[in-house]
N, C-alpha and C positions, 0 to 999 in steps of 0.2 A: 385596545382592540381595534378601533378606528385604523391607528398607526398599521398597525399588523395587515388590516384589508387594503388598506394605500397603497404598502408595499407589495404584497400578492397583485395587484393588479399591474402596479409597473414591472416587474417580474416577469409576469406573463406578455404582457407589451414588448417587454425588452426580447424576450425569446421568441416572438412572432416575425421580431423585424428582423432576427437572421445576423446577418453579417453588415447589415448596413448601419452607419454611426449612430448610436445610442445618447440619448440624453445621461448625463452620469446620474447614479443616485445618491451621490452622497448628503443631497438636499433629502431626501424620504426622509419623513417623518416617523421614524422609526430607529429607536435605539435596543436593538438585541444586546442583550445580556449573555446572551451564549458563546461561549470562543469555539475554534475548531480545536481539534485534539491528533496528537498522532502519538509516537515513542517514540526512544532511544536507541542506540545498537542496530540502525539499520541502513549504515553506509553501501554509498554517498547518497542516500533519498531521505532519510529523516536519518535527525540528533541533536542534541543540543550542543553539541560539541563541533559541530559542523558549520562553516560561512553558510550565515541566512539558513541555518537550521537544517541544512541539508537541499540537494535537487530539487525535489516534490516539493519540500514546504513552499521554496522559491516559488516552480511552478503554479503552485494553489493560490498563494499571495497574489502573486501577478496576475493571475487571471482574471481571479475576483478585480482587482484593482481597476482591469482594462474596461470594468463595466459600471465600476465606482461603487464597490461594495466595500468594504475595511472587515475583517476578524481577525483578531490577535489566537494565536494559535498556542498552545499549552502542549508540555510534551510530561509524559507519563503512562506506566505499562499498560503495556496492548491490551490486554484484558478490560483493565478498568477502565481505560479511554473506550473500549467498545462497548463496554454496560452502561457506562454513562449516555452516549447516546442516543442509546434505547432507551434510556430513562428518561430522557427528554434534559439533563442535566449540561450537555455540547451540542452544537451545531449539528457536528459531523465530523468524521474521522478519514486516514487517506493513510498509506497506499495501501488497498485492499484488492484481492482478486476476487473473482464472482466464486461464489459457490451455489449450490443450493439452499441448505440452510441461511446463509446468507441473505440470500434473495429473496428468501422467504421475508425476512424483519427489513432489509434497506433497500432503497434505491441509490444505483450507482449513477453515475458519471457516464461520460465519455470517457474512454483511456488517457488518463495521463500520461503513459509511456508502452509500450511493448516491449516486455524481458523475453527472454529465453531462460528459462529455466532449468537446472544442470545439478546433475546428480554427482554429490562427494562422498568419499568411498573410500573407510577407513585403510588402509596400507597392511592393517590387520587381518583383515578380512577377507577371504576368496570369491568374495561376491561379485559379479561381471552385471550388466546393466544393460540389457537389448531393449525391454518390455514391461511392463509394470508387473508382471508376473512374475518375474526375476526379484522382486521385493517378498513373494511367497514365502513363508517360513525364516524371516530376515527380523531385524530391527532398526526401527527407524528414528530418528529424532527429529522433532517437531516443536520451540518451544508452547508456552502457555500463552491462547492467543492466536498462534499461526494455525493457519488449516493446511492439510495434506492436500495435494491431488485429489481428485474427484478417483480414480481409479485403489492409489490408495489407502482414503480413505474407508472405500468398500471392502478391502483388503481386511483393512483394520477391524470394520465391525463384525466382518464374520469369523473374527480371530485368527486369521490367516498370516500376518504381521503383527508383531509386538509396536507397540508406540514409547517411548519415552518423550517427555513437556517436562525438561525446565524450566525455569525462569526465564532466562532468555537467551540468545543466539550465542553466545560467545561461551557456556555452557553445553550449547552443544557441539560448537567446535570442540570443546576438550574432549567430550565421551566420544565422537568420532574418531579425534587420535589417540586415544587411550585404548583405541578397539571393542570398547563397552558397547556403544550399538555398532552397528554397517555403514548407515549410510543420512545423510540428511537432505534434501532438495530446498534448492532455493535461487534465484535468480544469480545470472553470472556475474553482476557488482557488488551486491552484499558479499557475494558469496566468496568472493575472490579478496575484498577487503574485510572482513572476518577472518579471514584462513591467516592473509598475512598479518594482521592484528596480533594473533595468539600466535604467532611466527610457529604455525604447526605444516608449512608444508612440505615436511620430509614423513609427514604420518599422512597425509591425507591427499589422495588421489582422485582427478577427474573419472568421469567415465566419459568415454571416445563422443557418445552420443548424447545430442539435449534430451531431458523429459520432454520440454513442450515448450510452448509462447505462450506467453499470460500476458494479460494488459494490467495495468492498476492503476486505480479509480480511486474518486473521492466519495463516500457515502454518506447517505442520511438516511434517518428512521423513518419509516413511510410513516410513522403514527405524528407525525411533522406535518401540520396542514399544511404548511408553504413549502414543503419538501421539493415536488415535485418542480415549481416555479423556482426556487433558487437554483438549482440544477438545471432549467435551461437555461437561466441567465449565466450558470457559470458556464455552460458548455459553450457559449457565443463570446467568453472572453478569454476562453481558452484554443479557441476557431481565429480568433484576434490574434492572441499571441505567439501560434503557430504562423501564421499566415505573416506577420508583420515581418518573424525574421530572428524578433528577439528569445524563440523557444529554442533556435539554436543554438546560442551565444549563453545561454545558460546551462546546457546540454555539455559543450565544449568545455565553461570553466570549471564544472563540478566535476565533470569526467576527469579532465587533466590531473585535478588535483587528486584523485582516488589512484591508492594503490594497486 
């Protein structure tokens, strides 16, 4: 417990001093037992299949690093990585968009990244894509794990939209080109390396216009006493890694190599 108070306070030290050079911690008298957690199937940002686990794990790695913190990251489905740490069982989980519900149990980050988010749209389907209202009376796919939109999710609960949650993303590439739901949303690099994955794109078609821009964040469970303090010290080594030059040059090599 000692340990634990040690580290909360250089923590909060570390996030006070901003952007100017930080003592490392890898001397804190402190050995967490908790690793970070993300999943699979979500090129080029997390996989285990992927150089350095994917974009994001990169970026998450390195940031902690830039401020001399170490967690070995564990990959396994979105779901269970995200109960677990609300159980207090991981650290913390990444890449996640804000929701409400959400926000309610974690505290985020700073953006890791800013997507654009882009709606696909079965070839099957006569469904056109202006406004989230254009999901009215539709079906969407979403798998187990991922949240909708904040608009259709509202959709959703007032039964106004069907939802189908599979398993996971590559799952719902197929029921999109099979014509079983409409439509799926999800950032333009998954979303474009999934599509050509299942080499489905003569079934499945962009719509002209983005949903939106989402950032994704690394989260922890506010019921985490030192929640809030490791998340500013990761937000000052991820201000580091932006600033130094090297968020580009990982930006670059994951992109290049994606689909």
């Amino acid at each position: 417990m000692a340990g634990r108070r040690c580290l909360l306070a250089m923590l909060l030290l570390l996030a006070a001093l901003g952007p100017v050079q930080a003592t490392p911690l890898d001397s804190a008298p402190f050995d967490s037992a908790l690793d970070l957690v993300t999943g699979n199937d979500f090129a080029p940002f997390t996989g285990e299949d992927l150089p350095e686990g994917g974009l994001l794990t990169e970026i998450v790695r390195r940031a902690f690093g830039e401020v001399g913190l170490r967690y070995e990251v564990r990959f396994m489905p979105w779901r269970r990585g995200y109960d677990g740490v609300l159980a207090g069982k991981f650290l913390g989980t990444f890449p996640y968009v804000r929701t409400p519900d959400r926000e309610m149990e974690m505290l985020f980050s700073d953006p890791l990244l800013e997507v654009r988010q882009l709606v696909y749209l079965s070839t099957h389907s006569g469904m056109v894509f202006r406004t989230p209202e254009d999901f009215r009376g539709r079906t969407v796919c979403a798998p187990v794990g991922y949240a909708l939109p904040a608009e259709l999710a509202e959709l959703a609960a007032a039964g106004a939209l069907s939802r189908e949650s599979p398993a996971d993303l590559p799952a719902c590439v197929r029921m999109v080109a099979s014509g079983r739901v409409d439509a799926f949303v999800i950032d333009e690099f998954t979303g474009r390396s999934a599509v050509a994955k299942a080499m489905a794109g003569d079934e499945i078609r962009l719509a002209p216009l983005p949903y939106a821009r989402a950032g994704q964040h690394l989260i922890l469970s506010r019921s985490l006493p030192e929640a809030a303090a490791i998340l500013a010290a990761f937000n000052v080594g991820l201000r580091k890694l932006k600033d130094g030059g090297s968020f580009e040059e990982i930006l670059r090599r994951h992109l290049s190599a994606a689909p």
